[in-house]
C-alpha positions in Angstrom: 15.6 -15.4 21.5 12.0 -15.6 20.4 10.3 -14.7 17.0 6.6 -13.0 16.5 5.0 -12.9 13.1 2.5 -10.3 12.8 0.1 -10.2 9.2 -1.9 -7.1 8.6 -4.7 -8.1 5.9 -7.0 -5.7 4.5 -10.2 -7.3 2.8 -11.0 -6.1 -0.9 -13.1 -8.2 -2.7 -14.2 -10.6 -4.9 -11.5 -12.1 -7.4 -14.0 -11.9 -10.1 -14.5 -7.9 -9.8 -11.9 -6.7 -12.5 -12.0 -2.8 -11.3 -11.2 -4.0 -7.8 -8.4 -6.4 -9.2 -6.9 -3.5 -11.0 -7.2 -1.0 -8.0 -5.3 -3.8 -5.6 -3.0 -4.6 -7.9 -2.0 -0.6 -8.1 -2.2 -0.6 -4.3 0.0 -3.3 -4.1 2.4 -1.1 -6.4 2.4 1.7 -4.8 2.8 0.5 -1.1 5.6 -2.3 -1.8 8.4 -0.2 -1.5 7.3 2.1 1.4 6.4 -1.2 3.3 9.7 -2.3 3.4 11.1 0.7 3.9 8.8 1.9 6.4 8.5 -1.2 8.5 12.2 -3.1 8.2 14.8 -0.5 7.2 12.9 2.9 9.1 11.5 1.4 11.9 13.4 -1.9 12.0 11.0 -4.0 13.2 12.5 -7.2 12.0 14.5 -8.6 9.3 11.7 -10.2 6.9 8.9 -7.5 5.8 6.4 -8.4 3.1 3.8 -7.2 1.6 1.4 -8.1 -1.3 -2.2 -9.4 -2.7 -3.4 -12.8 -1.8 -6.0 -14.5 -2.6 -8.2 -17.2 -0.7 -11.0 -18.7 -2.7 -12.7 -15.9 -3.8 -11.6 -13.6 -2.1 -8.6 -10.7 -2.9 -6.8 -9.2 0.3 -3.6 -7.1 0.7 -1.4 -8.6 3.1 1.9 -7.3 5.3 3.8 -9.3 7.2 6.4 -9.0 9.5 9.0 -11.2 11.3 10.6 -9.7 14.5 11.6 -10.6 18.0 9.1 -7.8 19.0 5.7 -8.9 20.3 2.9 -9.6 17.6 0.5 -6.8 19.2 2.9 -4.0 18.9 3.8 -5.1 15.1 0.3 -5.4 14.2 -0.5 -1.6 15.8 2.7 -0.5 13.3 1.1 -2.3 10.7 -2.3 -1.0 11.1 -0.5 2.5 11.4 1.4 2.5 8.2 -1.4 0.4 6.1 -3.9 3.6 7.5 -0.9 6.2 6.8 -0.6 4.6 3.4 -4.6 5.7 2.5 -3.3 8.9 2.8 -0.3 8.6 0.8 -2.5 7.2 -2.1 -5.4 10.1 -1.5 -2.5 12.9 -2.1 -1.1 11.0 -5.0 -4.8 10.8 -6.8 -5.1 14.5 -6.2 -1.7 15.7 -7.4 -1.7 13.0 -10.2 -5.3 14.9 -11.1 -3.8 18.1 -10.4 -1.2 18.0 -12.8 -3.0 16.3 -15.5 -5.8 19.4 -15.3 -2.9 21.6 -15.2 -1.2 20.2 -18.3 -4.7 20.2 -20.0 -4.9 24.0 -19.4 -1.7 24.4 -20.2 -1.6 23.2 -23.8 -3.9 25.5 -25.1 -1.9 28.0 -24.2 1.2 26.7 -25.7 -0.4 26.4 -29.4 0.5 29.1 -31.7 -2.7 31.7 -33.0 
C-alpha cells in the first residue's frame, strides 16, 4: 500500500509587509476548517489534511497538504480546485460582510426616535 503527499502553496509575500501578514493570517482563518472538511472528511482524500501559513526566509505562503494512497497529481488538481473555490468563498464573504455592515448603517438612522 503506497502513500502520495501532495502540498498546494500559494505565494503571498514578504514577511515584513504587515497588511499582507494580516490578510494571510485571515485567509488562513477562514479556509482551515473548510480544508479539512473539504479535502479529508468530504472528499476523503486521505487521512492527514493540513493547511496553514509558512514561512521560508522571507517569504509568507499558504500551504495545504495532503496525505493519501491517491496519486500526488490528482490531489494536487483537488487542491488547486478547492484553494481557487476558496477565492470565491472569501469574495462572497467580503461582499455580504460589506452588505450587512451598509445595511446596519442605514438601518440605525432609522431606528432613532425624532
Amino acid at each position: 500500500h503506497t502513500h502520495a503527499l501532495a502540498c498546494g502553496l500559494a505565494q503571498v509575500g514578504s514577511a515584513s509587509d504587515v497588511r499582507q501578514r494580516a490578510l494571510l493570517d485571515l485567509t488562513d482563518q477562514l479556509l482551515y476548517e473548510p480544508c479539512y472538511d473539504t479535502l479529508r472528511t468530504k472528499e476523503q482524500l486521505g487521512y492527514i489534511v493540513w493547511s496553514g501559513v509558512s514561512r521560508k526566509d522571507s517569504i509568507r505562503t499558504f500551504c495545504c497538504i495532503v496525505q493519501s494512497h491517491k496519486k500526488p497529481r490528482f490531489l494536487e488538481a483537488r487542491i488547486e480546485k478547492f484553494i481557487a473555490e476558496s477565492r470565491q468563498m472569501i469574495q462572497v464573504s467580503c461582499l455580504v460582510y460589506r452588505l450587512r455592515k451598509h445595511c446596519a448603517n442605514r438601518a440605525f438612522p432609522l431606528n432613532k426616535e425624532h
